[in-house]
Phi, psi and omega in degrees: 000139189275158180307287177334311185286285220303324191294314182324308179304324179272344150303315174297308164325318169313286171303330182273352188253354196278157243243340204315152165246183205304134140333116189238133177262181194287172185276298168013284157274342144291324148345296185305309183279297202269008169300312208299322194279286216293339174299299204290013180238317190269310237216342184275336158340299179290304175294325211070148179302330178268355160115327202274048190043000179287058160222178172317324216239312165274357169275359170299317194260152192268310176279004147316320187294094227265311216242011180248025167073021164291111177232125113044275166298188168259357168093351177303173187287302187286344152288348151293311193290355173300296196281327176304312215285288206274341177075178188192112188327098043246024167279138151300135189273108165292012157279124214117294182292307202276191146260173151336280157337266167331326171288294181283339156310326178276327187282316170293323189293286203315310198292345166265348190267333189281304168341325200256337170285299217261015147257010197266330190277341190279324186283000186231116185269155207284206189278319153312328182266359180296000000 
């Protein structure tokens, strides 16, 4: 092998061996994004995809609407991922069906979408301010 090719190789060996890390995103947002895929496969039937109750099936209930601050509850992440787990008539309970995981992810999801509604309701001014 000529000193060239050895040097070519070991650059390569080099570059290939190196340490940088991985682009790592927030927890957050991997949560969000699978909260987001398991809510449009379990839960948009009902909910709908943006969260606002709007369906055959969910415009029948007052607590479908995920996103106008009506909750059951206090709207917490853990009173959602509650309500998720065990269901309140007429929701179905996903425990069994969901994991854990997959429960407080989707549960989390419902809790950014209300959250991302009711700043959209503080920024949008009402009919008195116009």
């Amino acid at each position: 092998m000529t000193r060239r090719a050895i040097l070519s190789l070991a650059l390569v060996v080099l570059a290939a061996c190196r340490r940088d890390p991985l682009p790592v995103g927030e927890r957050g947002d991997r949560d969000e994004a699978a909260g987001r895929r398991i809510f449009e496969r379990k839960c948009a039937s009902c909910h709908n995809t943006n969260g606002d109750g709007d369906t055959i099936t969910g415009s029948r209930f007052p607590y479908a609407n995920l996103i106008d601050g009506v909750w059951r509850s206090d709207g917490s992440v853990a009173a959602i991922e509650q309500q998720v787990r065990v269901g309140h008539d007429p929701m179905p309970k996903f425990e069994g069906k969901l994991t854990d995981e997959e429960i407080r992810q989707v549960a989390a999801y419902v809790a950014e979408l209300a959250h991302a509604a009711e700043a959209t309701r503080r920024a949008t001014p009402g009919p008195a301010a116009r």
